[in-house]
Each structure stands twice: as C-alpha cells, then as structure tokens.
C-alpha positions, 0 to 999 in steps of 0.5 A: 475415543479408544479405551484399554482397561487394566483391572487391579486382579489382572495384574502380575502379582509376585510375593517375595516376603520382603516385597509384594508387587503388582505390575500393571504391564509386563516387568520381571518374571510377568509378561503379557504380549497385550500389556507391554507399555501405554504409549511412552508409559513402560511400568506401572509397579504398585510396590509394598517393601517391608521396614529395613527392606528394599532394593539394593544398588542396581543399574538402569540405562535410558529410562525416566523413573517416577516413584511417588510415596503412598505410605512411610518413607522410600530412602534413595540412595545412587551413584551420582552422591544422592542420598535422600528420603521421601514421604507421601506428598513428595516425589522423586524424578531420576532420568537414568540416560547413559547409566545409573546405579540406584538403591531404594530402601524402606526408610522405616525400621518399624512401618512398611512404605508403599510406592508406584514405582514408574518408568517412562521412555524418554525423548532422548537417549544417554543424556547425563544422569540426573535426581530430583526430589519435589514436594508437592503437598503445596500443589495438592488441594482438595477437589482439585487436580494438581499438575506436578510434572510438565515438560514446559516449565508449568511445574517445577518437575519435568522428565525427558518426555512430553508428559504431564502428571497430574494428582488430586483427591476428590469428594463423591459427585464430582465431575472432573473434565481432563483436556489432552495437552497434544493430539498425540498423547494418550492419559493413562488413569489410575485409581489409587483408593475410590471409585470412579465413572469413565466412559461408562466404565465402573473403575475401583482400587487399583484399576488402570484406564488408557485412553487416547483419540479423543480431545478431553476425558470426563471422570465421575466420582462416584465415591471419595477417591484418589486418583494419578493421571499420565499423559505421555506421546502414544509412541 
C-alpha cells in the first residue's frame, strides 16, 4: 500500500471576501509541484461563497466537474440552457468536452453555500457538453457507504472516467472495508467533518488521504464523521 497525506492546514487558502477557498492540489494562483493531481483526480476546491455572490459565466474545455453542496444552495446556470439549483443531498455532473460556458451562484440572499467543487480528467476528450443534477439523499444511510457515481450502470451518475463515488456518514467505533474496483485505480479520501483512523494515520477535518497499491482500505472511526471517497485510474 502507497499512501499520500494532504492535511487540511497545508492546502492553498485564498480570501477574496465574497469567496474563501482551499485547494487541495495546485489551482489559480497556488501551485505546489508535489500536489498537481491523484491520479485521474486534478482538484479538490472546498469553496465558501457569500449570499448573492459566486462565479459568473466562464469556460471550461476537457474537464469532468463534480460539485457536491455542503451547506445552502449552489445555482447553476450554462450554455447549453441549463438553469438549476442544488442543496446538500443533491449533486451536479457536467462533462465540459469541447467546451462549455458555466456560472455558479450562491442561490441564497441571506446564508452562505458551502461546496467541493472537483474536476477529474476524462477518458475522452471534445465529446458534446453535458449537465446532470442527481439527488442521492435516497442513496445516503446512516452507517453506510453510498455509491453514487459509477461508469458502469450501478448508479444513475456516471463521468467520462473509470471512477467511482462514494459518500456515508458514520458512528464512532466503525470500521469500514473500501475494496478497489480495478488494480489500476487509486481511492482519494476525504474527511468532510470527524476523525478517522487509515493505515495508522489520525486524519481530521478537512484532511485528504490517496491511497493506491493495495486491493482494499480499511477505515477506523474514531469520532462521528463524514466522509467523500474518489476512486479514479492512477494516470
């Protein structure tokens, strides 16, 4: 088993007022040669946008895009006549392929939304844009891991990547076994709210853990947590 540790104080951090992000690997104006990408996994933003603020209309090319609501409500909006907003429990899919135009909005005048905003390389490049909303609160139980993105027809989300998503909120003194999917593919971890146990490694808050080499991961709850598990090819 091969292991890389991201602890949630060594991230990028930029305040821009209207916005405060930390960026697990390398984006904007934070670059660290060592943290580029996991694998197939190219960003991991953990994003806090102000009421009546966000991103307005900009493009992206060749990039798959996972944004998953922690807190309020993310309004979407794009250039192929989508106009949606989520809330925690529901998540958005846009494959960009050979080019899309996107705004992403705090859909709240009075609260701030709080969202991870991901990107991973696709398997294919300049296919058609596309834009998915799913809500997986049925999927989410208590004490349990919920797979909502699979490219294989298990779940109803799927991206232009062999990966797999998985979600679930767990009770102190859980153990939880995550078997890999291929021999190729590596499972990016991270701790939304809690504390876990992996590989002998105290992870809390925020902190990030890539593992790969190995056929499963066992994961020890050491207080009640939430947790985001990526399994993506280790391009």
């Amino acid at each position: 088993m091969k292991t890389i540790i991201d602890k949630a104080a060594s991230r990028g951090y930029f305040d821009h007022g209207w916005l405060k992000t930390h960026h697990t690997f390398s984006f904007a104006d934070y670059y660290n040669p060592k943290r580029v990408h996991f694998g197939a996994l190219r960003v991991l933003n953990d994003d806090w946008v102000a009421p009546s603020n966000g991103f307005d209309t900009h493009p992206h090319k060749n990039m798959e895009v996972v944004s998953i609501p922690l807190r309020g409500q993310l309004r979407h909006g794009d250039s192929v006549e989508n106009v949606q907003t989520i809330v925690p429990g529901e998540i958005q899919v846009m494959s960009t392929g050979r080019g899309i135009y996107h705004s992403e909005y705090n859909g709240s005048d009075e609260e701030p939304v709080e969202f991870l905003q991901i990107w991973i390389f696709p398997k294919k490049e300049n296919t058609p844009p596309e834009y998915n909303n799913y809500d997986i609160r049925p999927l989410l139980k208590e004490n349990e891991l919920a797979l909502f993105i699979s490219p294989d027809g298990e779940t109803k989300a799927s991206i232009l990547q062999d990966a797999w998503f998985s979600m679930g909120t767990f009770d102190a003194g859980r153990v939880i076994e995550y078997k890999m999917h291929r021999k190729d593919t590596g499972v990016y971890i991270f701790i939304i709210e809690g504390e876990v146990e992996i590989a002998g490694e105290p992870l809390y808050r925020r902190d990030g853990m890539g593992i790969y080499d190995t056929a499963f991961v066992e994961i020890k709850i050491q207080k009640r947590a939430t947790i985001l598990l990526m399994e993506v090819p280790m391009i």
